[in-house]
N, CA, C and O atoms as a printed pandas DataFrame, in Angstrom:
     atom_number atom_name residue_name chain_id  residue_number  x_coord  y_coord  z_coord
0              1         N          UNK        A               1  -33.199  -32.468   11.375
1              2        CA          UNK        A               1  -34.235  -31.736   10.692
2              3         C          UNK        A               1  -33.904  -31.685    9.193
3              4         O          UNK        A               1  -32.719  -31.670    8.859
4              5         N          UNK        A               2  -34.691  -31.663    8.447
5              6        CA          UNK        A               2  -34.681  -32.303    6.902
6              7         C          UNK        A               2  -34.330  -30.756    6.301
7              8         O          UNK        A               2  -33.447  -30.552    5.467
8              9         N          UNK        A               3  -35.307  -29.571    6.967
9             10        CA          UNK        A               3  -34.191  -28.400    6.193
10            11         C          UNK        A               3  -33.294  -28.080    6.110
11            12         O          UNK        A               3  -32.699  -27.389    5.282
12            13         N          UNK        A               4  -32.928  -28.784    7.427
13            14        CA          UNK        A               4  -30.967  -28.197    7.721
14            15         C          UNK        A               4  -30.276  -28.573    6.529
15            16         O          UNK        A               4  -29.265  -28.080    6.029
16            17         N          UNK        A               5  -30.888  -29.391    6.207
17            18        CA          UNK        A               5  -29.874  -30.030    4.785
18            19         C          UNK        A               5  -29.758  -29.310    3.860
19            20         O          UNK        A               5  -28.812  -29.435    3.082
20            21         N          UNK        A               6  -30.853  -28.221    3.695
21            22        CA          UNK        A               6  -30.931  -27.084    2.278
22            23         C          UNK        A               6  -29.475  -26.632    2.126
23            24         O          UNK        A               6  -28.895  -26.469    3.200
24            25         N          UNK        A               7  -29.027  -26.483    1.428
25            26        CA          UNK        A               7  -28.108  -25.546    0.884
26            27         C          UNK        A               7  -28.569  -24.027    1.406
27            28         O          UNK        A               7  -29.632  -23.461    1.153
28            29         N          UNK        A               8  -27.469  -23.545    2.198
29            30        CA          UNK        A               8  -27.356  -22.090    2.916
30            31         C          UNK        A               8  -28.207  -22.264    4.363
31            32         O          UNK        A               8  -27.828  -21.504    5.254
32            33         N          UNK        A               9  -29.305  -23.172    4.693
33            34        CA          UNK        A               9  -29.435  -22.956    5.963
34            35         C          UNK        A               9  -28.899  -23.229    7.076
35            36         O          UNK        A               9  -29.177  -22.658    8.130
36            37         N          UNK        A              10  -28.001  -24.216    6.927
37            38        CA          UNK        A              10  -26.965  -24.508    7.833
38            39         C          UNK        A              10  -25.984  -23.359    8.135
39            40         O          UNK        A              10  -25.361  -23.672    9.150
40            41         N          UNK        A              11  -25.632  -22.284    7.719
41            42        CA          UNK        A              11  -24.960  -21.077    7.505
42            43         C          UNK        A              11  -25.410  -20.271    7.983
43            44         O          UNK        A              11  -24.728  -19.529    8.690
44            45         N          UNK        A              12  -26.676  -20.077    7.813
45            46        CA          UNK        A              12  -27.601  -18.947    7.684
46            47         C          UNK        A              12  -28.168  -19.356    9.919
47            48         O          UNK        A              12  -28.565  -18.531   10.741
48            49         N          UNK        A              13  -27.981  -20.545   10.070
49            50        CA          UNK        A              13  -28.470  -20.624   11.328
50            51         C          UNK        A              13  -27.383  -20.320   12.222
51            52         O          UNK        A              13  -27.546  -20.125   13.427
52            53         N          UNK        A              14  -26.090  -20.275   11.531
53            54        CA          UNK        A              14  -24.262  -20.390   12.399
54            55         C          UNK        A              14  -24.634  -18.813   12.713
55            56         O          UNK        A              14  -24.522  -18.285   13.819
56            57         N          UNK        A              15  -25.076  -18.205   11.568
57            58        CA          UNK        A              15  -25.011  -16.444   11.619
58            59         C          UNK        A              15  -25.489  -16.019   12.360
59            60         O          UNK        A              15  -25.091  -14.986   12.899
60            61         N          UNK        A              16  -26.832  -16.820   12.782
61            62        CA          UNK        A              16  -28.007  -16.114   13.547
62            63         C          UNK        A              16  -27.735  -16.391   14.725
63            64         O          UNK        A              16  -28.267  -15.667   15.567
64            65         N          UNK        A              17  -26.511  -17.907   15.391
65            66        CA          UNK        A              17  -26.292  -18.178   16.548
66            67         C          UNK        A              17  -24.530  -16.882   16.878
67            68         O          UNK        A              17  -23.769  -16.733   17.834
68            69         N          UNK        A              18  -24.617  -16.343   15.669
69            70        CA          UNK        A              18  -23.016  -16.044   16.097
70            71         C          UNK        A              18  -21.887  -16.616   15.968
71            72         O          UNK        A              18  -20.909  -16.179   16.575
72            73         N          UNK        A              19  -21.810  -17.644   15.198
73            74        CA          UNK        A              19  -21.007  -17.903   15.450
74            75         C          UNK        A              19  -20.153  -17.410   13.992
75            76         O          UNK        A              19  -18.945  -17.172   13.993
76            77         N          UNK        A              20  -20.868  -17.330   13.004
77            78        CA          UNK        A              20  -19.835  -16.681   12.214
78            79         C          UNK        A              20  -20.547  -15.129   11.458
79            80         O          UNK        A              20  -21.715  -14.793   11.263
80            81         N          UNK        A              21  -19.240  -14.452   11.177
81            82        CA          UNK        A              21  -20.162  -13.080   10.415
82            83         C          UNK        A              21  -20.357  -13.283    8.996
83            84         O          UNK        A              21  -20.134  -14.241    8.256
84            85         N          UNK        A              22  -20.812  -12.177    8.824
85            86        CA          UNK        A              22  -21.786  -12.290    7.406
86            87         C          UNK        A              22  -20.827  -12.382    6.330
87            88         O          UNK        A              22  -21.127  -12.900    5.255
88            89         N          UNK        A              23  -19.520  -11.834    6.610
89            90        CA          UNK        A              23  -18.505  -11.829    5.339
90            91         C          UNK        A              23  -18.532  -13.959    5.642
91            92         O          UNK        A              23  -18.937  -14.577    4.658
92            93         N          UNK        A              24  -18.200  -14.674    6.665
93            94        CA          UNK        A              24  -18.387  -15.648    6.225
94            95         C          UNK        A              24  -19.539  -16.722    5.897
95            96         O          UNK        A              24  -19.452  -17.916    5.611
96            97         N          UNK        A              25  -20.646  -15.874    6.041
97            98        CA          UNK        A              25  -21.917  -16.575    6.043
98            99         C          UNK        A              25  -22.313  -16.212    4.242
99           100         O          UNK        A              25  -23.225  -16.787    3.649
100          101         N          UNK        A              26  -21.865  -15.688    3.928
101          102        CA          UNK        A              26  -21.111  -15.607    2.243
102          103         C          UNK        A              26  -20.223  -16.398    1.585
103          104         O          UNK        A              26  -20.694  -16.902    0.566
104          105         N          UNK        A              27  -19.103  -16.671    1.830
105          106        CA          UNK        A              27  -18.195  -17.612    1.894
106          107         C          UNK        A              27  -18.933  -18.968    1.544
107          108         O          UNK        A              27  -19.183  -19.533    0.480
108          109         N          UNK        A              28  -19.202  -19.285    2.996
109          110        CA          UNK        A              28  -19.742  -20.607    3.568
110          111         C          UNK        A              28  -20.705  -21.156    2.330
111          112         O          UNK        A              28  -20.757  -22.226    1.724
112          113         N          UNK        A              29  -21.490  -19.828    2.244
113          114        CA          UNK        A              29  -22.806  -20.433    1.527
114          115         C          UNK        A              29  -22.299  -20.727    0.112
115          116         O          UNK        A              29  -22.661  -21.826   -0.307
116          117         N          UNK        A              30  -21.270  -19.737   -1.021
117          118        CA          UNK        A              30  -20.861  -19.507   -1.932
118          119         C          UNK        A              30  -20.108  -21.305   -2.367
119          120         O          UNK        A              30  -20.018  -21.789   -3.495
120          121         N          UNK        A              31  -19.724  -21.870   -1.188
121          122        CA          UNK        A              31  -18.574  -22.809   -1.360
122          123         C          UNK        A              31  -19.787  -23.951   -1.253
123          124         O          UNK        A              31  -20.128  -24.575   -2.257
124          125         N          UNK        A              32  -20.412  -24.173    0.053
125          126        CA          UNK        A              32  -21.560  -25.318   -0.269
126          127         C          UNK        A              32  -22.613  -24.839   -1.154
127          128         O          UNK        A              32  -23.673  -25.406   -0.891
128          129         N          UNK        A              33  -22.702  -24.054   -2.047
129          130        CA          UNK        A              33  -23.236  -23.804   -3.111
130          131         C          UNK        A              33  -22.876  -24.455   -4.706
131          132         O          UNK        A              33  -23.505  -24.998   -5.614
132          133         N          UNK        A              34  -21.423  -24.023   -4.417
133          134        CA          UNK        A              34  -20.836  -24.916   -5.459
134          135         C          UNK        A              34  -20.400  -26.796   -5.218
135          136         O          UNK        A              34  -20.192  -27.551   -6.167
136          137         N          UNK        A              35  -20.355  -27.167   -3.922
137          138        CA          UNK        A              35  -20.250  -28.369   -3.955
138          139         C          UNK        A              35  -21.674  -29.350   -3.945
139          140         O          UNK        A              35  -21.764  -30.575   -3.853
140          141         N          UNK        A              36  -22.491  -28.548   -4.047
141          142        CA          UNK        A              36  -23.619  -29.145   -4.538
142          143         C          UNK        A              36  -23.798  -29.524   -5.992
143          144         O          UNK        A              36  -24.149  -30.532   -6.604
144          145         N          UNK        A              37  -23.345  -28.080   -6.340
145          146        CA          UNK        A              37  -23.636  -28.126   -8.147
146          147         C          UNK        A              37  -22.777  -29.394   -8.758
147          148         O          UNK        A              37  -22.965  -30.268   -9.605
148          149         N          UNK        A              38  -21.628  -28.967   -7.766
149          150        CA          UNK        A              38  -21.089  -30.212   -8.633
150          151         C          UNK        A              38  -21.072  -31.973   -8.235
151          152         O          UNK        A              38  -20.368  -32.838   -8.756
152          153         N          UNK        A              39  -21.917  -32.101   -7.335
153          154        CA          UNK        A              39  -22.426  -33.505   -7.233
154          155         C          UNK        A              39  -23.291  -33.854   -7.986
155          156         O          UNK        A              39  -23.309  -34.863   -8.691
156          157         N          UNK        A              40  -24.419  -32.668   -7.835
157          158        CA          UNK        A              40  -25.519  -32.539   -9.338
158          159         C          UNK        A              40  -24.755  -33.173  -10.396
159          160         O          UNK        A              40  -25.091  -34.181  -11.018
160          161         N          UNK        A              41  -23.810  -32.563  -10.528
161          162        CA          UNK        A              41  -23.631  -32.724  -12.637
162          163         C          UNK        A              41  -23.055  -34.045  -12.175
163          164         O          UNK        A              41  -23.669  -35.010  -12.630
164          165         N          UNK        A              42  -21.973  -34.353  -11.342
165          166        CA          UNK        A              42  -21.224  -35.956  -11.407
166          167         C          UNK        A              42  -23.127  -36.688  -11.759
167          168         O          UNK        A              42  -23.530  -37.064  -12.860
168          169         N          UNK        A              43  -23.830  -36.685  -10.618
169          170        CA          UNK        A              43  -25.233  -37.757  -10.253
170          171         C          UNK        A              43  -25.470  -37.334  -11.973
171          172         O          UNK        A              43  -25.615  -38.389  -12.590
172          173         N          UNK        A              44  -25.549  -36.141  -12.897
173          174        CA          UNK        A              44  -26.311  -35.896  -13.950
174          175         C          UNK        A              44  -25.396  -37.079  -14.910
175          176         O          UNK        A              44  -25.970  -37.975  -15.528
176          177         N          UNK        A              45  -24.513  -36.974  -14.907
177          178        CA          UNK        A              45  -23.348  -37.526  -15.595
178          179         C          UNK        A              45  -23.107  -39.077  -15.762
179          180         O          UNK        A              45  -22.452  -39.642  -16.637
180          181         N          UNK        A              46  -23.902  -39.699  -14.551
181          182        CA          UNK        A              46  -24.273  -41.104  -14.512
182          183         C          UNK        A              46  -24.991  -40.960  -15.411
183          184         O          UNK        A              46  -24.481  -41.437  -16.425
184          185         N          UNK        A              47  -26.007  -40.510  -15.596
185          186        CA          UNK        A              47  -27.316  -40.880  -16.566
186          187         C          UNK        A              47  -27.240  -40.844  -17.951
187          188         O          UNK        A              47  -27.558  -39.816  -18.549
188          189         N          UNK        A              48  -26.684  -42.288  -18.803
189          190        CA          UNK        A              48  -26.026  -42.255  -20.788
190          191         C          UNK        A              48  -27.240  -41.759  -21.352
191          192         O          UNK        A              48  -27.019  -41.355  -22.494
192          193         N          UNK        A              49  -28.590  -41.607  -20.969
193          194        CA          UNK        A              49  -29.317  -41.243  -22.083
194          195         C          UNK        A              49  -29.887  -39.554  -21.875
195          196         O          UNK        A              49  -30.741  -39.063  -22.613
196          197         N          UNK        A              50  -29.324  -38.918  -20.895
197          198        CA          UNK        A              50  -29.689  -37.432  -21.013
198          199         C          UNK        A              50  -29.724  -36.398  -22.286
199          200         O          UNK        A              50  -29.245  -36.658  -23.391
200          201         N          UNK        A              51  -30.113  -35.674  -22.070
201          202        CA          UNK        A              51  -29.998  -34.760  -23.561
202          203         C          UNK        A              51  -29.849  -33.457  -23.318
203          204         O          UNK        A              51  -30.923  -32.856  -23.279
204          205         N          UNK        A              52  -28.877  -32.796  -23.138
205          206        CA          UNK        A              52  -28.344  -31.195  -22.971
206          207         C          UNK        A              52  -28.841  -30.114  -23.908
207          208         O          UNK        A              52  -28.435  -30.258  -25.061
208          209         N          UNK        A              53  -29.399  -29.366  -23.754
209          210        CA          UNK        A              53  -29.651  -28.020  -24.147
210          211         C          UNK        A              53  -29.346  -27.104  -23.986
211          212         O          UNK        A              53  -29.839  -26.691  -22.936
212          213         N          UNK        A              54  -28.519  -26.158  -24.612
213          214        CA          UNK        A              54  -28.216  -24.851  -24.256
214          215         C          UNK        A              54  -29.369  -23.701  -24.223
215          216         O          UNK        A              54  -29.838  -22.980  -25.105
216          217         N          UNK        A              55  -29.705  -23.880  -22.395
217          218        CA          UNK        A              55  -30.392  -22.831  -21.879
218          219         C          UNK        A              55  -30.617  -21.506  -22.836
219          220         O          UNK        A              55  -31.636  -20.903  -23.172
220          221         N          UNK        A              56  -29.366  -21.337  -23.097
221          222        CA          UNK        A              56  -29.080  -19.240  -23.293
222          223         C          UNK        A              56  -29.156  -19.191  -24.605
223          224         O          UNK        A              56  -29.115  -18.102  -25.177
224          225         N          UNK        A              57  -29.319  -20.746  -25.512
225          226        CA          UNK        A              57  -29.660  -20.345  -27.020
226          227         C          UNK        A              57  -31.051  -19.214  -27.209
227          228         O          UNK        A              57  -31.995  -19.135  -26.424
228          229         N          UNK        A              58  -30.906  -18.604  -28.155
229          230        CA          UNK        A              58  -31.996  -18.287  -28.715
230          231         C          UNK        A              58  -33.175  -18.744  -29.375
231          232         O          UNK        A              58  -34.203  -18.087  -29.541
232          233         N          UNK        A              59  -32.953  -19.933  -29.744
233          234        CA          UNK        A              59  -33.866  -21.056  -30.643
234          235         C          UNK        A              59  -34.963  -22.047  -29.452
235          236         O          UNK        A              59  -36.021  -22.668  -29.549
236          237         N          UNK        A              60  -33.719  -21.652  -28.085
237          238        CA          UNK        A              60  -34.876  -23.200  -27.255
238          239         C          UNK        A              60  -35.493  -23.357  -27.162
239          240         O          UNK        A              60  -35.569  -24.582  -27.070
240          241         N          UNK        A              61  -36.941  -22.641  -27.015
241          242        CA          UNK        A              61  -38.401  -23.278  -27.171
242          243         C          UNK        A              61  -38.520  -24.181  -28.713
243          244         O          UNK        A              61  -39.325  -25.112  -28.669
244          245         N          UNK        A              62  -37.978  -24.030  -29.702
245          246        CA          UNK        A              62  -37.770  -24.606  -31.090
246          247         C          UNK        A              62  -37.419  -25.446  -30.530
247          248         O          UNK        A              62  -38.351  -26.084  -30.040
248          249         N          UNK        A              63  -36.057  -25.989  -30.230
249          250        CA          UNK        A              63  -34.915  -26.876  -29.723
250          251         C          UNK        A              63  -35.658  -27.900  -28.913
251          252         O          UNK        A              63  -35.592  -29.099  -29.183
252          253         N          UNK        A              64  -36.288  -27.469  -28.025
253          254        CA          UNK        A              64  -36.958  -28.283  -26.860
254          255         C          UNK        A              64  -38.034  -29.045  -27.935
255          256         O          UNK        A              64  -38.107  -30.271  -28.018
256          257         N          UNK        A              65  -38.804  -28.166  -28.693
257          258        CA          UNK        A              65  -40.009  -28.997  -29.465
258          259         C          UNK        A              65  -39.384  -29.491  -30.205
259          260         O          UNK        A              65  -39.733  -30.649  -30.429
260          261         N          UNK        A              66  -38.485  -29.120  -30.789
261          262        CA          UNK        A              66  -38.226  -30.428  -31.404
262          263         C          UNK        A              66  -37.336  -31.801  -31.455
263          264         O          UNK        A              66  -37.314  -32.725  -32.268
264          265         N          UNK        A              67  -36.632  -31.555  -30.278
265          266        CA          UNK        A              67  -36.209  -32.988  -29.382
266          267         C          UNK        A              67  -37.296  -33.850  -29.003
267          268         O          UNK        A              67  -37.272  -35.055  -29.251
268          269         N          UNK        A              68  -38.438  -33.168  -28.294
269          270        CA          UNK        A              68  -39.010  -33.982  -27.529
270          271         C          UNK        A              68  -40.009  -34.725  -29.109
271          272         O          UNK        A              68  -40.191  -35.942  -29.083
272          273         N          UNK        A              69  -40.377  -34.196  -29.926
273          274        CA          UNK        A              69  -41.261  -34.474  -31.187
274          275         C          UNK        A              69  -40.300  -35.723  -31.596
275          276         O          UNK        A              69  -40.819  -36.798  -31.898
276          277         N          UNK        A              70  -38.822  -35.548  -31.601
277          278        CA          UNK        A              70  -37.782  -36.825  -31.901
278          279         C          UNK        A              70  -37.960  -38.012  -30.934
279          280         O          UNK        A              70  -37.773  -39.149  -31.368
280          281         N          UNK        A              71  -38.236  -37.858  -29.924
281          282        CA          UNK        A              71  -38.478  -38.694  -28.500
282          283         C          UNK        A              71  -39.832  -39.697  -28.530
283          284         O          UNK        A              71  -39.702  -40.912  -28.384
284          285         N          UNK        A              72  -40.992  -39.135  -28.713
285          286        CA          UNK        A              72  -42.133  -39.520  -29.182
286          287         C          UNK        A              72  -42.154  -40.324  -30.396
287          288         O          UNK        A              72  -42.424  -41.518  -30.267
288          289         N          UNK        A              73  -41.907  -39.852  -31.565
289          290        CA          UNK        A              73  -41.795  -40.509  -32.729
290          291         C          UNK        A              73  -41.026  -42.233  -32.416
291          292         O          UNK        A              73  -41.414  -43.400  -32.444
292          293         N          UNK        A              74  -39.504  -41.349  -32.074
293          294        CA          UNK        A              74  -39.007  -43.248  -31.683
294          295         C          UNK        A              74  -39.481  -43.765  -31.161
295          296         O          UNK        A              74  -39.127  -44.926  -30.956
C-alpha cells in the first residue's frame, strides 16, 4: 500500500496493532523523520543549479523576487 510508505504511518499502524507504545511510536517516528530529511538534502544536493534561501530571513519575499527577476532576465 503506497501510504504505508508516508513517513509516521508505518508507526502509527505498529501502535494501533500493539505492538509498540506511544513513548516508542515517538521515537520511531522522530528517527524515520529525520532519515528522510536527510535523503531529501543528499537527492537536494545532487542538483548544481539549485538556489538556497534563507527561509527565516526577514527580506524573503524581496529575496525570492528578486532571484527569480535574475532567472528570467538570463
Amino acid at each position: 500500500m503506497t501510504s504505508m510508505r508516508c513517513v509516521g504511518y508505518r508507526q502509527a499502524w505498529q501502535f494501533m496493532e500493539g505492538e509498540i507504545d506511544d513513548t516508542q511510536l515517538l521515537e520511531t517516528g522522530i528517527v524515520a523523520t529525520r532519515q528522510l530529511a536527510k535523503r531529501q538534502l543528499t537527492w537536494l544536493r545532487s542538483m548544481p543549479d539549485n538556489i538556497e534561501l534563507d527561509c527565516l530571513a526577514h527580506d524573503l519575499a524581496q529575496t525570492v523576487f528578486d532571484t527569480l527577476g535574475e532567472l528570467v532576465i538570463t
